[in-house]
N, C-alpha and C positions, 0 to 999 in steps of 0.2 A: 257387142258392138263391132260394125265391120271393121273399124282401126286396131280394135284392139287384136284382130285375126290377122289383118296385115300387118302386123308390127311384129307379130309370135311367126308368120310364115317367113319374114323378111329373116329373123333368127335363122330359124331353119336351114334357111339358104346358103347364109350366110357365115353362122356360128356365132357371131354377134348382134347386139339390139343396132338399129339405126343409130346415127349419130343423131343430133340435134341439127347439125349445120354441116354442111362441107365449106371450107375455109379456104380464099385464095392462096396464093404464094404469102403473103403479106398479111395472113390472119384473116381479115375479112370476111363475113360471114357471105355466104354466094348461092346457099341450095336448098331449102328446106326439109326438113325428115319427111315433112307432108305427099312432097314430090317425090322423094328416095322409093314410099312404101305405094307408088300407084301400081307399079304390074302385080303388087299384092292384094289387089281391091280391084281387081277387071279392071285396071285401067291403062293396059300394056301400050293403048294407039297413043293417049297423050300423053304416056312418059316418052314414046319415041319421039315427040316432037319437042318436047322440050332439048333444048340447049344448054349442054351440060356445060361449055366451052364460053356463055356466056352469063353473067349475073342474071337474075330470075327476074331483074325489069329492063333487063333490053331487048328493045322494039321487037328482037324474033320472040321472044319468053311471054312479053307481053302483050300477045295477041293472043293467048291461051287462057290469059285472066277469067273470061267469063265460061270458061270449061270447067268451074271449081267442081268435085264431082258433089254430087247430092248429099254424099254423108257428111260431110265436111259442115254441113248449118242444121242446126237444130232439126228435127222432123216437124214438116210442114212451112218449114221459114224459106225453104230454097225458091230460088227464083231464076233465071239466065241472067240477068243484070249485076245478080250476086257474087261478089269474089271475099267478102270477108269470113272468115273462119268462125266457129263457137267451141272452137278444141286446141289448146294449147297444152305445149309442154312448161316444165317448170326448171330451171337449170339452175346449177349448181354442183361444185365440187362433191357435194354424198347425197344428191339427187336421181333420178332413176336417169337423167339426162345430164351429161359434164360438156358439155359444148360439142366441139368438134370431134373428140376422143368417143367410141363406141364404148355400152357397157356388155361385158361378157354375163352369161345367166350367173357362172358364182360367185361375182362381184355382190352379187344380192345376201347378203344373210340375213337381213330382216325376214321376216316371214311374208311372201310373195304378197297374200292376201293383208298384209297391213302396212303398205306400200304404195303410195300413188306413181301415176306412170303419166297419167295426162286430166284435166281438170278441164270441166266446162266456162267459157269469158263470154261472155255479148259485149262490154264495154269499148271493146281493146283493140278495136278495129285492126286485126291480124290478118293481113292480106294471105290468102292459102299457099300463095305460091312463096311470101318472103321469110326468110331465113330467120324473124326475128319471134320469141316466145316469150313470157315472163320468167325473172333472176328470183329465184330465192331471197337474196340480201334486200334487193328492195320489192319484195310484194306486199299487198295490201293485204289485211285480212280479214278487212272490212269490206263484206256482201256487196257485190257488183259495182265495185272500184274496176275503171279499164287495167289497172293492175295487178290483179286478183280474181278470186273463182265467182262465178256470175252466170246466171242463168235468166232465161223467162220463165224459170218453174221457181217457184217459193223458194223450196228446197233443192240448192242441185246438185248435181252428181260428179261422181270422180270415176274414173278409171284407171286399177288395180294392176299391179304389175303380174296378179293370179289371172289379168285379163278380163276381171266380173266387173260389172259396176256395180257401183255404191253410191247411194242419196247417201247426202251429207246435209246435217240437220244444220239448219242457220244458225242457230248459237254454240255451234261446236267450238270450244277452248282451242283458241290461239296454240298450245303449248301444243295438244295433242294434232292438231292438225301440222304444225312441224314436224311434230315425229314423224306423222306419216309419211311425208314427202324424202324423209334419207330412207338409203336404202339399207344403211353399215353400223347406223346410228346405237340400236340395242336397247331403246327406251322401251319401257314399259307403255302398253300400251294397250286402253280400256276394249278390251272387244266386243263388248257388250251390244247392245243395240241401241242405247242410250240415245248416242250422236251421230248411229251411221247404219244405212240398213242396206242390206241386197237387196239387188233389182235382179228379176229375171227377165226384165224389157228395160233397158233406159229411156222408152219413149214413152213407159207407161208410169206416170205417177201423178198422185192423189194433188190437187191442189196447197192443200194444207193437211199436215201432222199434226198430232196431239204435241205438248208441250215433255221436253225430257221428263222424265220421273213421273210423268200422266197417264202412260199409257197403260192400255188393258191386255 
């Protein structure tokens, strides 16, 4: 997934993961990570135009709306008219994302690969450019709530702090899909293929999967 490259190259750069938000004087959320990681995704012309100086919907910010870059919607959903997102982060104090504060790569002890870093939404009409993602404390965890992970594929996928995606089966256990989301947490945690499987494409998956404990 190209975010998931831009968010490891923004490291790179940087020595830190993006933040979630950059934050006014007064807290405020003002910037999105979406826009932090564009020169990391070819997209160096419309981060120069963005306005770092101003919140991401005034009148200069929001005339770039419908520049959202292509990866940012599902494959094949993009459209020019399009500014909402189907990639959010998940925030919270032992999530791969703490708000404003960046996470450093050894903050991570979980193990990378059972770690989410960002979650597929369709519901949740997340403007690409605004500051705002889903909170841990109140997420749903009930299949394509606009507060929670949500897809137009049956089953849909997460993106791994190891940077791979994963289908994540629809009846995956509430408990273990928390674990996944801390990063420091230490929970035991089923690796199996049961509730979650490697993609080597996120844009390529089966309509429907066999049922957990079915398969051959």
């Amino acid at each position: 997934m190209q975010i998931g490259l831009a968010v490891v190259n923004y490291e790179s750069a940087y020595g830190m993961y993006p933040p979630a938000f950059i934050a006014s004087e007064d807290g405020t959320p003002m910037h999105s990570w979406r826009v932090l990681i564009l020169p990391f995704m070819n997209q160096s012309e419309l981060h120069a135009k963005y306005d770092f100086s101003q919140p991401w919907n005034s009148e200069t910010n929001s005339r770039l709306a419908k520049e959202m870059p292509a990866t940012y919607a599902f494959t094949g959903d993009y459209d020019s008219d399009l500014v909402y997102t189907n990639y959010v982060a998940v925030l919270g104090e032992d999530t791969f994302w703490p708000g404003s504060n960046s996470r450093m790569v050894d903050e991570l002890t979980d193990e990378p690969s059972s770690t989410i870093a960002i979650i597929e939404n369709i519901n949740g009409k997340v403007h690409w450019m605004e500051p705002r993602d889903l909170v841990l404390d109140t997420l749903s965890f009930e299949l394509n709530q606009p507060n929670g992970l949500g897809s137009k594929y049956e089953d849909p996928a997460v993106l791994m702090a190891d940077f791979f995606v994963r289908k994540v089966h629809r009846r995956m256990p509430e408990k273990l899909f928390r674990a996944l989301l801390t990063v420091n947490g230490q929970e035991p945690v089923d690796t199996s293929t049961k509730y979650w499987k490697l993609l080597s494409d996120g844009r390529l998956r089966a309509e429907r999967d066999p049922e957990p404990g079915n398969q051959n």
